[in-house]
C-alpha positions as CSV (number, residue, x, y, z in Angstrom):
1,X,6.8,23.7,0.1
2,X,9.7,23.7,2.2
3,X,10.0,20.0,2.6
4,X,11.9,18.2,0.5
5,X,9.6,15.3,0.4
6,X,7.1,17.1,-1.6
7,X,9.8,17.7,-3.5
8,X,10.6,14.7,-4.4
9,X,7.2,13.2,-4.5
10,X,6.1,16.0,-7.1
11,X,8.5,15.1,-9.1
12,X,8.0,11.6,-8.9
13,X,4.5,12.4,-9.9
14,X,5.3,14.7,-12.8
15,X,8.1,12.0,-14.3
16,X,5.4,8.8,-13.6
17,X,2.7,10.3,-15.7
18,X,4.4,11.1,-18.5
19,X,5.8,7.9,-18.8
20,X,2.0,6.5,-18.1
21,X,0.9,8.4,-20.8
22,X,4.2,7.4,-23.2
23,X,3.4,3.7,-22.2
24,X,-0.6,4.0,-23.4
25,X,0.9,5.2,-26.5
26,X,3.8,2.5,-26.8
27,X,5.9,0.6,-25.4
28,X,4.5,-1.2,-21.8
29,X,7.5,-1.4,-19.9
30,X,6.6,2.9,-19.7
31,X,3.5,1.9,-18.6
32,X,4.4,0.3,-16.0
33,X,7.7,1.9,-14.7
34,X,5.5,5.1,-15.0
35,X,2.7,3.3,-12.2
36,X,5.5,2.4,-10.2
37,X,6.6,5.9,-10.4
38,X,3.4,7.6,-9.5
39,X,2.9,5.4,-6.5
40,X,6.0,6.0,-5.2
41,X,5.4,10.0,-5.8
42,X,2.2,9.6,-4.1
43,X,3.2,7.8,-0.8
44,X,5.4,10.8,-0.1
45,X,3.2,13.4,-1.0
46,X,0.9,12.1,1.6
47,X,3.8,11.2,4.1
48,X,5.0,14.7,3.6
49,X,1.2,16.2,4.5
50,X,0.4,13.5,6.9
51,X,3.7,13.7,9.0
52,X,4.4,17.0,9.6
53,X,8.1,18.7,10.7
């Protein structure tokens, strides 16, 4: 976990569900900033395992 990518993406992740989850309950504009988010987490999660340094 030395990369910072995965740190990044993690927390990307982490921030993008919780506002998924906050936007099912409420307001969309959570909803969708939260999928935006989680994509965004996700591409460099796998960037950081598929491109190794």
């Amino acid at each position: 976990m030395s990369d910072i990518r995965m740190v990044i993406g993690g927390l990307f992740l982490v921030y993008g569900v919780i506002l998924i989850v906050a936007g099912l309950v409420g307001n969309s504009v959570n909803l969708w900033t939260g999928l935006i988010m989680a994509v965004f987490g996700g591409t460099f999660v796998v960037w950081a395992r598929v491109k190794r340094i």
